[in-house]
C-alpha positions as CSV (number, residue, x, y, z in Angstrom):
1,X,70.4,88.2,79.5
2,X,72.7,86.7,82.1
3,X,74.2,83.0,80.7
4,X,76.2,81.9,83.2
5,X,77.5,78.2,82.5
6,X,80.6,76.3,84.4
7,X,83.2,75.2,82.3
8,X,85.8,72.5,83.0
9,X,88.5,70.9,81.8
10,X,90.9,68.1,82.6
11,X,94.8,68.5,82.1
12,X,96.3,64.8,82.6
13,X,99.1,63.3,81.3
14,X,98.2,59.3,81.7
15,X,101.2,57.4,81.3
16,X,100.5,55.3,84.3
17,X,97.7,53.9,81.8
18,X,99.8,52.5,79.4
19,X,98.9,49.1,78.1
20,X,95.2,49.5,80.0
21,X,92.8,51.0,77.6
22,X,90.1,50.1,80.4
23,X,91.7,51.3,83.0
24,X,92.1,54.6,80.8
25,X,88.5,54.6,80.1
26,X,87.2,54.2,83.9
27,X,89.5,57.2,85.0
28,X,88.3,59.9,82.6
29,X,84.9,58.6,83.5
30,X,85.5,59.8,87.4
31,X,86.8,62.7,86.5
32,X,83.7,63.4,84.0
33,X,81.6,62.6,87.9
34,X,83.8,64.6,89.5
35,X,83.4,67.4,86.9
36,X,80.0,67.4,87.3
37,X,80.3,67.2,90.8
38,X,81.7,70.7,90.6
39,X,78.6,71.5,89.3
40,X,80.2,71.6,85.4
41,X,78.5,72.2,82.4
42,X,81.0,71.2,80.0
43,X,83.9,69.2,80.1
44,X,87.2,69.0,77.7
45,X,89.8,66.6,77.5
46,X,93.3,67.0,76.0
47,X,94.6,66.0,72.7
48,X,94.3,62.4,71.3
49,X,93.3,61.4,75.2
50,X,92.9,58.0,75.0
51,X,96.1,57.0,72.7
52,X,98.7,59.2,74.2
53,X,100.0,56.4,76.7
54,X,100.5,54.0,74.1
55,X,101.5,56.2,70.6
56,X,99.3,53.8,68.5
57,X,99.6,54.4,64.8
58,X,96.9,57.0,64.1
59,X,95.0,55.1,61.1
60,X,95.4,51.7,63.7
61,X,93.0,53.2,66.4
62,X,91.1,55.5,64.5
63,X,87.1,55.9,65.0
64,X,84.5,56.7,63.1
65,X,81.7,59.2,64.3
66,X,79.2,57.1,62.0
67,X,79.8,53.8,63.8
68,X,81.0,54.9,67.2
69,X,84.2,52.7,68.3
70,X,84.8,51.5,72.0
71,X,86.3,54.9,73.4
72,X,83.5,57.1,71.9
73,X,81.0,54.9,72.8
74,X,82.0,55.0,76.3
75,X,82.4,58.7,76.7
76,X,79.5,59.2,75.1
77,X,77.6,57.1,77.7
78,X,79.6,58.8,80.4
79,X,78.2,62.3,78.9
80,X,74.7,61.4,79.2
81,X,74.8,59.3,82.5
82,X,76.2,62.5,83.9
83,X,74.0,65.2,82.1
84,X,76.8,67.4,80.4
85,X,78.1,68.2,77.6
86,X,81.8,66.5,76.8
87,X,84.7,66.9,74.7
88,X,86.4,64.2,73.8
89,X,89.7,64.2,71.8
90,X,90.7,61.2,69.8
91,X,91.4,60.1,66.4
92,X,88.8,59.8,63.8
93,X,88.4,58.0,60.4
94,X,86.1,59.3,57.5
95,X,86.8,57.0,54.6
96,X,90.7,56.6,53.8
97,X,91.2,60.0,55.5
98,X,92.1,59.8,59.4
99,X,92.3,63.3,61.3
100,X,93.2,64.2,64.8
101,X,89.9,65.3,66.2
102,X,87.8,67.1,69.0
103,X,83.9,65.9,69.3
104,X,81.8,67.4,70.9
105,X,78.8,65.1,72.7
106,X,75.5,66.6,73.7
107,X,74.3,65.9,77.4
108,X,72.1,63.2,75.8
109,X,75.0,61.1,74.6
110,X,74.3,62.6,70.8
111,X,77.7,63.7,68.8
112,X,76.7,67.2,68.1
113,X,80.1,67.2,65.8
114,X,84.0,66.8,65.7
115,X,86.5,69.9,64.8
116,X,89.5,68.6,62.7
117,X,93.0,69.8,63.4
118,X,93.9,72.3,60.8
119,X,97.5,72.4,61.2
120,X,98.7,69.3,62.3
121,X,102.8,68.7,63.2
122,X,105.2,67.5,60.2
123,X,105.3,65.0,62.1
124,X,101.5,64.2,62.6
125,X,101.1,64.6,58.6
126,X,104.2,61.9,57.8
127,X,102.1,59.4,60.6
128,X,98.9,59.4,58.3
129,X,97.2,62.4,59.7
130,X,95.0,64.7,57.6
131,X,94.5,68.3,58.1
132,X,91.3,69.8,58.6
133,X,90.0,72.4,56.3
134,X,88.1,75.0,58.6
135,X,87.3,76.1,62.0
136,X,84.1,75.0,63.2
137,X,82.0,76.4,65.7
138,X,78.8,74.2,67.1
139,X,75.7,75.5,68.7
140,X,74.5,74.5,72.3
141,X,72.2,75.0,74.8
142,X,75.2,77.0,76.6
143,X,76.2,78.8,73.7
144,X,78.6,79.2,70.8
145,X,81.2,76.1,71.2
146,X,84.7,76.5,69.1
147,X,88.0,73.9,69.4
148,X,91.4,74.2,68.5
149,X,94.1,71.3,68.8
150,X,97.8,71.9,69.8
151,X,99.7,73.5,67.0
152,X,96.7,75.2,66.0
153,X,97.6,77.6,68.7
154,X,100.4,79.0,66.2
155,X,98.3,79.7,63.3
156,X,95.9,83.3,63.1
157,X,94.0,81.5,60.3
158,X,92.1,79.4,63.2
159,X,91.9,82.0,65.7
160,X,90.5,84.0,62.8
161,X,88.2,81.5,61.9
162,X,87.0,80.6,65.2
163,X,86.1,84.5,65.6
164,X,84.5,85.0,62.4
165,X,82.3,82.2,63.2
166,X,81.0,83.6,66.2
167,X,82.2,81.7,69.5
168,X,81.7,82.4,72.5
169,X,83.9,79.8,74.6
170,X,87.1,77.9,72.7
171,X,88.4,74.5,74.0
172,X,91.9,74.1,73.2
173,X,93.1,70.5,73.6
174,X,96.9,69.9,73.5
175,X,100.0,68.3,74.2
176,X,101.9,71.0,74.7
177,X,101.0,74.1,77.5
178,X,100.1,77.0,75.1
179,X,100.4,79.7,78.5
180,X,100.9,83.4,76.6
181,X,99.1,82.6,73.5
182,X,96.0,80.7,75.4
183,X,95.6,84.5,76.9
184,X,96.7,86.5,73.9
185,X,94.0,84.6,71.7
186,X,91.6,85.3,74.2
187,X,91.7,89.0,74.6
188,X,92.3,89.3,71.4
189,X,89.1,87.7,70.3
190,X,87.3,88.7,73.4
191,X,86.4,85.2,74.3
192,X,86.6,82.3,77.2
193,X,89.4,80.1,76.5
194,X,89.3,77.0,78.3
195,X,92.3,74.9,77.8
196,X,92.9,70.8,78.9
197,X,96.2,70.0,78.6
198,X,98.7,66.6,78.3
199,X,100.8,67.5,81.4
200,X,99.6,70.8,84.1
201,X,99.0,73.7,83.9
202,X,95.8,73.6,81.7
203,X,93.5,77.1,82.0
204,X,90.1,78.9,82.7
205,X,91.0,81.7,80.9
206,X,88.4,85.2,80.6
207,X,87.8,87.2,77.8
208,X,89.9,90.3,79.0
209,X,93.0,87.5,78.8
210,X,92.7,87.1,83.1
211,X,93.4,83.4,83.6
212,X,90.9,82.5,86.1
213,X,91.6,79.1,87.2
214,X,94.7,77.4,86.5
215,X,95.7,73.2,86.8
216,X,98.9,72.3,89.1
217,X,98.5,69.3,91.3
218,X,94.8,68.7,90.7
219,X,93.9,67.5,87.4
220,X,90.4,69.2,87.2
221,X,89.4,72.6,87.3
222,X,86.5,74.5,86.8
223,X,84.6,77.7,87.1
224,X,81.4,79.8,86.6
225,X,81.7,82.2,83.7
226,X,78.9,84.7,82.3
227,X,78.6,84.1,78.4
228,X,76.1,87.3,78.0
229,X,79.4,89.7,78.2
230,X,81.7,91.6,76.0
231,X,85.1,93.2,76.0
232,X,85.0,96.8,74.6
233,X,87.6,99.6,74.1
234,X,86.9,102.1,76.7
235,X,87.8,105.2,73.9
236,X,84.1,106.9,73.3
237,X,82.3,104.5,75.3
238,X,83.6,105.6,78.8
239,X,81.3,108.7,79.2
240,X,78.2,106.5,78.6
241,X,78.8,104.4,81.6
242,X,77.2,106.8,84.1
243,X,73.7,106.6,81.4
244,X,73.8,103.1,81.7
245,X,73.9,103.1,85.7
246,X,71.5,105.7,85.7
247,X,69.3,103.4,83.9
248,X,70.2,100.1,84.4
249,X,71.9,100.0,88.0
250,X,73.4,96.4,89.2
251,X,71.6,94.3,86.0
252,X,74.9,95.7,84.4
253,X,78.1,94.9,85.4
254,X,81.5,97.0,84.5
255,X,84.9,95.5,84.6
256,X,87.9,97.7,83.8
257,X,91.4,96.7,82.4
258,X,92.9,100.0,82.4
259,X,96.5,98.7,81.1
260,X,95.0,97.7,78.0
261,X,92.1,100.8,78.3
262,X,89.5,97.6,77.5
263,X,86.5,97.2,79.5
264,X,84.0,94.1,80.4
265,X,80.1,95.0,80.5
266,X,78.2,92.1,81.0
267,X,74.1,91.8,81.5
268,X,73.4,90.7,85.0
269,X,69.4,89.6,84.7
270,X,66.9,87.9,82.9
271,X,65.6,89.5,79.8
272,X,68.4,92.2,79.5
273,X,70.7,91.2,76.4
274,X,74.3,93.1,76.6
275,X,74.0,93.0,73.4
276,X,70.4,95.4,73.5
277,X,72.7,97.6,76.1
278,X,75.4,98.4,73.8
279,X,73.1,98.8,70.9
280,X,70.4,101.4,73.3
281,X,73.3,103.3,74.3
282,X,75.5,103.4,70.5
283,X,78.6,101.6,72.3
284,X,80.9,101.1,69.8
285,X,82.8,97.3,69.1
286,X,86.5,97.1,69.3
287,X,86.3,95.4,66.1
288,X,84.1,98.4,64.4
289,X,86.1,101.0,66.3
290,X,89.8,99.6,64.6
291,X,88.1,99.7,61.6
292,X,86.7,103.3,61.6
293,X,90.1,104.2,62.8
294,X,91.3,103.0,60.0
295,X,88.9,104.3,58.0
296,X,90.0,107.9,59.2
297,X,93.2,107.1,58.6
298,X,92.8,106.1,54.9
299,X,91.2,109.6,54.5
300,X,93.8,111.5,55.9
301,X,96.5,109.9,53.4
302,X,94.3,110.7,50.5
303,X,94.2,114.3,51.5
304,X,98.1,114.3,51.9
Protein backbone atom coordinates (compact mmCIF):
# COMPACT_ATOMS: atom_id res chain seq x y z
CA UNK A 1 0.00 0.00 0.00
CA UNK A 2 1.04 3.62 -0.45
CA UNK A 3 3.76 4.68 2.63
CA UNK A 4 4.49 8.00 1.97
CA UNK A 5 6.70 9.56 4.88
CA UNK A 6 8.81 13.10 4.64
CA UNK A 7 12.30 12.78 5.16
CA UNK A 8 14.72 15.57 6.13
CA UNK A 9 17.89 16.31 6.89
CA UNK A 10 20.16 19.11 8.00
CA UNK A 11 23.59 19.84 6.23
CA UNK A 12 25.42 22.49 8.68
CA UNK A 13 28.76 23.12 9.21
CA UNK A 14 28.71 24.99 12.93
CA UNK A 15 31.80 26.57 13.44
CA UNK A 16 30.20 29.74 14.65
CA UNK A 17 29.40 27.36 17.77
CA UNK A 18 32.66 26.88 18.77
CA UNK A 19 33.31 27.05 22.52
CA UNK A 20 29.18 27.11 23.11
CA UNK A 21 28.00 23.59 23.45
CA UNK A 22 24.57 25.32 24.52
CA UNK A 23 24.32 27.41 22.02
CA UNK A 24 24.99 24.30 19.68
CA UNK A 25 22.35 22.41 21.43
CA UNK A 26 19.42 25.23 21.10
CA UNK A 27 20.15 25.52 17.21
CA UNK A 28 19.78 21.92 16.19
CA UNK A 29 16.72 22.10 18.38
CA UNK A 30 15.14 24.88 15.90
CA UNK A 31 15.96 23.25 13.10
CA UNK A 32 14.47 19.88 14.57
CA UNK A 33 10.90 22.61 14.84
CA UNK A 34 11.54 23.72 11.77
CA UNK A 35 11.92 20.23 10.36
CA UNK A 36 8.82 19.37 11.61
CA UNK A 37 7.36 22.41 10.51
CA UNK A 38 7.87 21.12 7.03
CA UNK A 39 5.74 18.58 8.03
CA UNK A 40 9.03 15.93 8.47
CA UNK A 41 8.87 12.65 9.61
CA UNK A 42 12.47 12.00 10.18
CA UNK A 43 15.28 14.10 10.69
CA UNK A 44 19.26 13.36 10.26
CA UNK A 45 22.12 15.29 11.37
CA UNK A 46 25.64 15.04 10.04
CA UNK A 47 28.58 13.34 11.46
CA UNK A 48 29.86 13.69 15.08
CA UNK A 49 27.34 17.02 15.12
CA UNK A 50 27.76 18.28 18.25
CA UNK A 51 31.82 17.95 18.54
CA UNK A 52 32.84 19.13 15.16
CA UNK A 53 33.32 22.97 16.22
CA UNK A 54 35.48 22.09 18.92
CA UNK A 55 37.59 18.56 17.68
CA UNK A 56 37.28 17.20 21.27
CA UNK A 57 39.23 14.04 21.76
CA UNK A 58 36.77 11.28 20.92
CA UNK A 59 37.06 9.05 24.28
CA UNK A 60 36.81 12.85 26.18
CA UNK A 61 33.14 13.47 25.01
CA UNK A 62 32.03 10.23 24.36
CA UNK A 63 28.30 9.04 25.53
CA UNK A 64 26.84 6.20 26.48
CA UNK A 65 23.36 5.03 25.14
CA UNK A 66 22.84 3.26 28.66
CA UNK A 67 23.21 6.49 30.67
CA UNK A 68 22.27 9.11 28.18
CA UNK A 69 24.95 12.19 28.47
CA UNK A 70 23.91 16.00 28.07
CA UNK A 71 23.71 16.10 24.13
CA UNK A 72 21.59 12.82 23.82
CA UNK A 73 19.51 13.67 26.46
CA UNK A 74 18.62 16.84 24.84
CA UNK A 75 17.96 15.60 21.36
CA UNK A 76 16.24 13.01 22.66
CA UNK A 77 13.75 15.45 24.39
CA UNK A 78 13.78 17.59 21.34
CA UNK A 79 12.53 14.24 19.29
CA UNK A 80 9.65 13.62 21.47
CA UNK A 81 8.56 17.35 22.20
CA UNK A 82 8.43 17.50 18.41
CA UNK A 83 6.80 13.98 17.53
CA UNK A 84 9.52 12.59 15.01
CA UNK A 85 11.85 10.42 14.70
CA UNK A 86 15.73 11.89 14.87
CA UNK A 87 19.14 10.98 14.03
CA UNK A 88 21.58 12.14 15.98
CA UNK A 89 25.31 11.68 15.23
CA UNK A 90 27.81 11.77 18.03
CA UNK A 91 30.31 9.78 19.71
CA UNK A 92 29.46 6.91 21.87
CA UNK A 93 31.21 4.83 24.56
CA UNK A 94 30.36 1.07 25.36
CA UNK A 95 32.95 -0.02 27.97
CA UNK A 96 36.66 0.89 26.98
CA UNK A 97 35.51 0.88 23.33
CA UNK A 98 34.45 4.47 21.91
CA UNK A 99 32.88 4.50 18.25
CA UNK A 100 31.76 7.20 15.95
CA UNK A 101 28.00 6.72 15.94
CA UNK A 102 24.44 7.34 14.36
CA UNK A 103 21.34 6.81 16.93
CA UNK A 104 18.44 6.70 15.93
CA UNK A 105 15.49 8.12 18.58
CA UNK A 106 11.93 7.11 18.34
CA UNK A 107 9.23 10.01 18.29
CA UNK A 108 8.76 9.10 22.03
CA UNK A 109 12.26 10.15 22.93
CA UNK A 110 13.22 6.15 23.16
CA UNK A 111 16.81 5.17 21.48
CA UNK A 112 15.60 2.63 19.06
CA UNK A 113 19.54 2.04 18.38
CA UNK A 114 22.91 3.48 17.22
CA UNK A 115 24.85 2.23 13.77
CA UNK A 116 28.64 2.17 14.40
CA UNK A 117 31.00 3.46 11.69
CA UNK A 118 32.53 0.48 10.03
CA UNK A 119 35.27 2.04 8.30
CA UNK A 120 36.51 4.81 10.15
CA UNK A 121 39.62 7.24 8.74
CA UNK A 122 43.38 6.22 9.75
CA UNK A 123 43.14 8.95 11.26
CA UNK A 124 39.80 8.35 13.37
CA UNK A 125 41.35 4.84 14.36
CA UNK A 126 44.98 6.50 15.67
CA UNK A 127 42.35 9.17 17.86
CA UNK A 128 40.80 6.21 19.83
CA UNK A 129 38.05 5.34 17.53
CA UNK A 130 36.65 1.76 17.08
CA UNK A 131 35.26 0.32 14.01
CA UNK A 132 31.97 -1.13 13.84
CA UNK A 133 31.42 -4.62 12.85
CA UNK A 134 28.12 -4.58 10.63
CA UNK A 135 25.51 -2.66 9.00
CA UNK A 136 22.48 -2.29 10.83
CA UNK A 137 19.21 -1.62 9.78
CA UNK A 138 16.28 -0.65 12.47
CA UNK A 139 12.52 -1.03 12.15
CA UNK A 140 10.01 1.90 12.44
CA UNK A 141 6.75 2.93 12.14
CA UNK A 142 7.93 4.46 8.65
CA UNK A 143 9.79 1.68 7.52
CA UNK A 144 13.14 -0.01 7.17
CA UNK A 145 15.87 2.72 8.60
CA UNK A 146 19.76 2.04 7.52
CA UNK A 147 22.98 4.60 8.29
CA UNK A 148 26.20 4.96 6.96
CA UNK A 149 28.93 7.55 8.32
CA UNK A 150 31.48 9.41 5.95
CA UNK A 151 34.05 7.05 4.67
CA UNK A 152 31.64 4.29 4.74
CA UNK A 153 30.54 5.69 1.47
CA UNK A 154 33.88 4.05 -0.11
CA UNK A 155 33.33 0.68 1.10
CA UNK A 156 30.63 -2.04 -0.93
CA UNK A 157 30.86 -4.11 2.19
CA UNK A 158 28.31 -1.51 3.85
CA UNK A 159 26.29 -0.72 0.92
CA UNK A 160 26.05 -4.49 0.74
CA UNK A 161 25.13 -4.92 4.10
CA UNK A 162 22.74 -2.25 4.24
CA UNK A 163 20.95 -4.00 1.19
CA UNK A 164 20.98 -7.43 2.37
CA UNK A 165 19.37 -6.22 5.47
CA UNK A 166 16.53 -4.94 3.80
CA UNK A 167 16.30 -0.91 3.93
CA UNK A 168 14.22 0.96 2.63
CA UNK A 169 15.64 4.66 3.31
CA UNK A 170 19.64 5.14 4.19
CA UNK A 171 20.90 8.24 6.19
CA UNK A 172 24.30 9.02 5.43
CA UNK A 173 25.89 11.47 7.90
CA UNK A 174 29.35 13.01 6.89
CA UNK A 175 31.91 15.36 6.76
CA UNK A 176 32.70 15.23 3.54
CA UNK A 177 29.81 15.75 0.34
CA UNK A 178 29.66 12.10 -1.00
CA UNK A 179 27.60 13.70 -4.52
CA UNK A 180 28.17 10.69 -7.26
CA UNK A 181 28.36 7.89 -4.93
CA UNK A 182 25.26 9.24 -2.66
CA UNK A 183 23.37 8.50 -6.24
CA UNK A 184 25.33 5.56 -7.39
CA UNK A 185 24.51 3.70 -4.00
CA UNK A 186 21.08 4.54 -4.43
CA UNK A 187 20.18 3.20 -7.73
CA UNK A 188 22.23 0.67 -7.25
CA UNK A 189 20.42 -0.56 -4.26
CA UNK A 190 17.11 0.83 -5.31
CA UNK A 191 16.69 2.80 -2.21
CA UNK A 192 16.03 6.60 -0.78
CA UNK A 193 19.28 8.09 0.17
CA UNK A 194 19.01 10.89 2.40
CA UNK A 195 22.20 12.52 3.10
CA UNK A 196 23.09 15.52 6.00
CA UNK A 197 26.17 16.82 5.45
CA UNK A 198 29.21 19.06 7.52
CA UNK A 199 29.26 21.86 4.89
CA UNK A 200 26.16 22.14 1.69
CA UNK A 201 25.09 20.40 -0.50
CA UNK A 202 23.51 17.58 1.61
CA UNK A 203 20.64 15.39 -0.56
CA UNK A 204 17.11 13.93 -0.96
CA UNK A 205 18.09 11.41 -3.17
CA UNK A 206 15.34 8.65 -5.02
CA UNK A 207 15.69 5.28 -5.60
CA UNK A 208 16.26 5.52 -9.52
CA UNK A 209 19.52 7.79 -8.36
CA UNK A 210 17.24 11.31 -9.15
CA UNK A 211 18.39 13.74 -6.49
CA UNK A 212 15.29 15.27 -5.45
CA UNK A 213 16.07 17.95 -3.08
CA UNK A 214 19.41 19.27 -2.67
CA UNK A 215 20.99 21.85 0.37
CA UNK A 216 22.76 25.25 -0.84
CA UNK A 217 22.00 28.25 1.22
CA UNK A 218 19.28 26.77 3.42
CA UNK A 219 20.50 24.31 5.82
CA UNK A 220 17.22 22.09 5.83
CA UNK A 221 15.59 20.32 3.30
CA UNK A 222 12.97 17.97 3.05
CA UNK A 223 10.55 16.03 0.92
CA UNK A 224 7.64 13.54 0.55
CA UNK A 225 8.77 10.20 -0.70
CA UNK A 226 6.57 6.96 -1.27
CA UNK A 227 8.36 3.92 0.59
CA UNK A 228 5.76 1.25 -1.08
CA UNK A 229 7.93 1.49 -4.49
CA UNK A 230 10.54 -0.42 -6.36
CA UNK A 231 13.00 0.03 -9.10
CA UNK A 232 12.86 -2.78 -11.81
CA UNK A 233 14.64 -3.59 -15.08
CA UNK A 234 12.23 -2.79 -17.71
CA UNK A 235 13.67 -6.20 -19.87
CA UNK A 236 10.46 -8.83 -19.69
CA UNK A 237 8.57 -6.67 -17.48
CA UNK A 238 7.66 -3.91 -20.10
CA UNK A 239 4.87 -5.81 -21.94
CA UNK A 240 3.00 -6.45 -18.56
CA UNK A 241 2.47 -2.81 -17.96
CA UNK A 242 -0.65 -2.45 -20.15
CA UNK A 243 -2.15 -5.80 -17.71
CA UNK A 244 -1.48 -3.86 -14.85
CA UNK A 245 -3.32 -0.63 -16.09
CA UNK A 246 -5.92 -2.66 -17.35
CA UNK A 247 -6.41 -3.82 -13.91
CA UNK A 248 -5.21 -1.56 -11.61
CA UNK A 249 -5.49 1.99 -13.34
CA UNK A 250 -4.01 5.17 -11.22
CA UNK A 251 -3.48 2.86 -7.76
CA UNK A 252 -0.22 2.12 -9.74
CA UNK A 253 2.16 4.43 -10.66
CA UNK A 254 4.97 3.89 -13.62
CA UNK A 255 8.14 5.93 -13.69
CA UNK A 256 10.56 5.37 -16.55
CA UNK A 257 14.46 5.85 -16.69
CA UNK A 258 14.93 4.90 -20.12
CA UNK A 259 18.88 5.67 -20.09
CA UNK A 260 19.38 3.10 -17.57
CA UNK A 261 16.11 0.91 -19.20
CA UNK A 262 15.05 0.82 -15.18
CA UNK A 263 11.60 1.57 -14.22
CA UNK A 264 9.72 2.76 -10.83
CA UNK A 265 6.25 1.12 -10.07
CA UNK A 266 5.00 2.24 -6.93
CA UNK A 267 1.32 1.26 -5.15
CA UNK A 268 -0.76 4.39 -5.02
CA UNK A 269 -3.68 3.27 -2.35
CA UNK A 270 -4.50 1.68 0.66
CA UNK A 271 -4.44 -2.05 0.75
CA UNK A 272 -2.57 -2.55 -2.54
CA UNK A 273 1.16 -3.79 -1.73
CA UNK A 274 3.62 -3.21 -4.88
CA UNK A 275 4.97 -5.95 -3.66
CA UNK A 276 1.38 -8.24 -4.31
CA UNK A 277 1.59 -6.34 -7.95
CA UNK A 278 4.81 -7.54 -9.00
CA UNK A 279 4.20 -10.95 -7.49
CA UNK A 280 0.15 -11.17 -9.35
CA UNK A 281 1.67 -10.20 -12.52
CA UNK A 282 5.41 -12.47 -12.29
CA UNK A 283 7.51 -9.11 -12.54
CA UNK A 284 10.80 -10.11 -12.28
CA UNK A 285 13.54 -8.28 -9.58
CA UNK A 286 16.65 -6.73 -10.97
CA UNK A 287 18.48 -8.56 -8.43
CA UNK A 288 16.72 -12.14 -9.61
CA UNK A 289 16.88 -11.09 -13.23
CA UNK A 290 21.21 -10.48 -12.97
CA UNK A 291 21.21 -13.61 -11.43
CA UNK A 292 19.22 -15.73 -13.98
CA UNK A 293 21.32 -13.99 -16.51
CA UNK A 294 23.95 -15.31 -15.11
CA UNK A 295 22.66 -18.30 -14.66
CA UNK A 296 22.18 -18.63 -18.52
CA UNK A 297 25.40 -17.62 -18.92
CA UNK A 298 27.08 -20.36 -16.77
CA UNK A 299 25.14 -22.80 -19.05
CA UNK A 300 26.23 -21.64 -22.10
CA UNK A 301 30.06 -21.97 -21.08
CA UNK A 302 29.49 -25.52 -19.99
CA UNK A 303 28.13 -26.36 -23.34
CA UNK A 304 31.20 -24.71 -25.07
Amino acid sequence: MARYTTVASVSRAPWDLRGNPDGLLNDAAHLVWRAKQYGADIVAFPEAYPHVPDSPKPGDVAESLASPGPTLQRMTAEAAKNQLHLIWPLYTREGDRVYNSSVLIAPDGRIIGAYHKIHPTIGEIESGITPGTGARVFDTDLGRVGMAICFDLNFPDVRDGLGAAGAEMIFFSSAYRGGLQVRIWAFELGVYIISAILAELGQIVDLSGTVLAEATYEQLIARRINLDRRLLHMDYNWEKMDAILEKHGRDVSFEYFTREAVFAIASEREGLSVDDVIAEFGLERRADYFRRANDVRRAALDKA
